[in-house]
DONU-389036 format. One record per residue: y, x, z of N, C-alpha, C in turn; residue in three letters. Coordinates in steps of 0.05 Angstrom, whole numbers, plus 5000, padded with zeros to 4 digits. Each point is the difference from the previous one (the first is absolute). Layout:
BEGIN
YXZYXZYXZala;...
END
This chain:
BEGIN
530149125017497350075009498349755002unk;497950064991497549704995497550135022unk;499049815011497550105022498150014981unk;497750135003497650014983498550015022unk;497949864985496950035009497650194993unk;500550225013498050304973496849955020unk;498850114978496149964998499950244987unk;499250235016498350254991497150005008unk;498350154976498050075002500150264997unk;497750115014499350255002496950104969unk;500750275000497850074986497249995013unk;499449945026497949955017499949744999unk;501549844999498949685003501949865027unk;501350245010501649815027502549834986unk;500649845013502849934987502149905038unk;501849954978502149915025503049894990unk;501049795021502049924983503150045021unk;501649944995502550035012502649824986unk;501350005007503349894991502250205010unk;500950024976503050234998501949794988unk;503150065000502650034988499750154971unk;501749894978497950214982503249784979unk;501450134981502050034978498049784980unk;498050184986498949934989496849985006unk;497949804985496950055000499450344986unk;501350094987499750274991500550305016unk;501349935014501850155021496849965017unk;500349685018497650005016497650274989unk;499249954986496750044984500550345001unk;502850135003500850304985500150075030unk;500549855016499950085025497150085017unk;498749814994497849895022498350254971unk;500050104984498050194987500650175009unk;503450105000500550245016499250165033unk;499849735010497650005032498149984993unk;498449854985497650054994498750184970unk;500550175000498950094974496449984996unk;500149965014496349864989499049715000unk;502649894999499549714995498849954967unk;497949814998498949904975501549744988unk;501949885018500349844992502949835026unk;502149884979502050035016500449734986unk;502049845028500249694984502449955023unk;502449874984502349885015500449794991unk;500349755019500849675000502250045015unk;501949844982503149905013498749855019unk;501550025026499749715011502049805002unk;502150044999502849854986501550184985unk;502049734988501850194982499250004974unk;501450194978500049974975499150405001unk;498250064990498950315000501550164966unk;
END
């Protein structure tokens, strides 16, 4: 498990960020859409580790 750094935006313009546990950056991004289904825009940074 690799920590990530996730950055959602909203279809309104809010955004917000958090850090999860996350296998992969793909996993992250499949996750955080599945809570957010109205996100415009989804973005995961390793913060260590090899992703």
């Amino acid at each position: 498990m690799f920590a990530f750094r996730i950055r959602i935006t909203m279809s309104d313009g809010s955004s917000g960020r958090c850090t999860g546990l996350f296998a992969t950056a793909c996993a992250a991004v499949r996750t955080v859409l599945s809570n957010f289904p109205g996100a415009v825009s989804v973005s995961a940074i390793c913060l260590r580790g090899g992703a």
